[in-house]
C-alpha positions in Angstrom: -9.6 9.2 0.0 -7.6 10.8 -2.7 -8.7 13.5 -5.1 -8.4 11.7 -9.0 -5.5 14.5 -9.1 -3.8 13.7 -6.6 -4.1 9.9 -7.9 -3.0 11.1 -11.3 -0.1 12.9 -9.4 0.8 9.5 -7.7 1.0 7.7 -11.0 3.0 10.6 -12.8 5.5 10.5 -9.6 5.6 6.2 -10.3 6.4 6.9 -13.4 9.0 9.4 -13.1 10.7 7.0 -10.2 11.1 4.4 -12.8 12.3 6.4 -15.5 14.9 7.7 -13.2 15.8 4.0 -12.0 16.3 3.0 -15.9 18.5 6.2 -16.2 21.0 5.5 -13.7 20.6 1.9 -14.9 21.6 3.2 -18.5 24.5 5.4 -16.7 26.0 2.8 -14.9 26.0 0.3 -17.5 27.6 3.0 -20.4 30.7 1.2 -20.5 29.4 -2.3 -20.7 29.8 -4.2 -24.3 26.9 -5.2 -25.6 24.5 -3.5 -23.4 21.5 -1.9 -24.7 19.3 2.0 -23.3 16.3 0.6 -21.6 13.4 3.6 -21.1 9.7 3.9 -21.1 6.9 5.1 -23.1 6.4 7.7 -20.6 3.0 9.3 -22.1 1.7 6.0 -23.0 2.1 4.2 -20.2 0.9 7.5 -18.3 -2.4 7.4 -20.2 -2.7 3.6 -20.4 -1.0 2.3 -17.0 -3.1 1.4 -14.1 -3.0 1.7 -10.4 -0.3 -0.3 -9.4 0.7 -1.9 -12.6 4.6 -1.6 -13.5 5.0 -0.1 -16.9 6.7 -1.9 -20.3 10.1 -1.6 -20.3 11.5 -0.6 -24.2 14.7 -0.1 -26.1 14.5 3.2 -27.9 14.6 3.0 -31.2 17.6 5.0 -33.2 19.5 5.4 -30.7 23.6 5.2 -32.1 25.2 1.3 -31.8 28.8 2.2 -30.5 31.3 -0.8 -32.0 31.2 -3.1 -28.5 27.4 -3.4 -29.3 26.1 -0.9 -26.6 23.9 1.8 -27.7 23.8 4.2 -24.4 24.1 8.1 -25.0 25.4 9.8 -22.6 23.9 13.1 -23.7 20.6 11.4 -24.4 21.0 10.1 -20.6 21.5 13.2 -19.1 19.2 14.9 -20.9 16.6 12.6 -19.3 17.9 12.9 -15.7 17.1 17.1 -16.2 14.1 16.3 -17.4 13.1 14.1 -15.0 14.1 16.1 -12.3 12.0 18.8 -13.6 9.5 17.1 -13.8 9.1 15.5 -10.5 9.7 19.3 -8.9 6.7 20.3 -10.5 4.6 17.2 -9.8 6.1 17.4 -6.0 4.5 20.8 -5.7 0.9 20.4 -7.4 1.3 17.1 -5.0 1.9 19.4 -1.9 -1.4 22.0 -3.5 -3.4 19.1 -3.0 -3.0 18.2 0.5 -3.1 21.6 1.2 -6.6 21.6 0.1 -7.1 18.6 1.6 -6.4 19.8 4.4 -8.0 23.0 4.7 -11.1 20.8 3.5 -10.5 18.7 6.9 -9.6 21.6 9.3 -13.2 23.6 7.7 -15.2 20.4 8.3 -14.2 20.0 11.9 -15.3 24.0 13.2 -18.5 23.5 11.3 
């Protein structure tokens, strides 16, 4: 069984996974007319987002319509793949805290 931070860690990691799949999404599509930023609402759906449910997918809002109708920033974009990167780094290795404890829990159990 999990610890409930090492759940919220799973979810956090979900959510960053997605963000980064709408971020190359975003990247590869900069060029195409018409074609609009997709993102989350990454503390929202982090707070209100359940086990296995897939988060709401949005259009940021204010985001700069170029003259072929897209909107997608590459600045914006890349800001968000740094980020996100970050991000997941950290969470990784508060993930890999956890099963340490784990399993030093497990390994103390078993010579007592």
């Amino acid at each position: 069984m999990l610890t409930p931070i090492a759940q919220d860690l799973g979810r956090y990691m979900d959510l960053l996974a997605e963000r980064q799949r709408l971020v190359a999404s975003n990247l590869a599509n900069i060029d195409t007319p018409g074609y609009r930023t997709r993102d989350i609402d990454f503390q929202f759906e982090f707070l209100s987002l359940g086990p296995g449910a897939r988060p709401r997918v949005i259009e940021p809002l204010d985001l700069t319509v170029k003259n072929d109708g897209n909107n997608v920033s590459l600045d914006r974009e890349t800001r968000l793949l740094a980020e996100n990167a970050l991000r997941f780094n950290v969470a990784s290795q508060l993930a890999r805290a956890e099963i340490r404890k784990i399993r030093m829990a497990i390994e103390e159990g078993r010579s007592a």
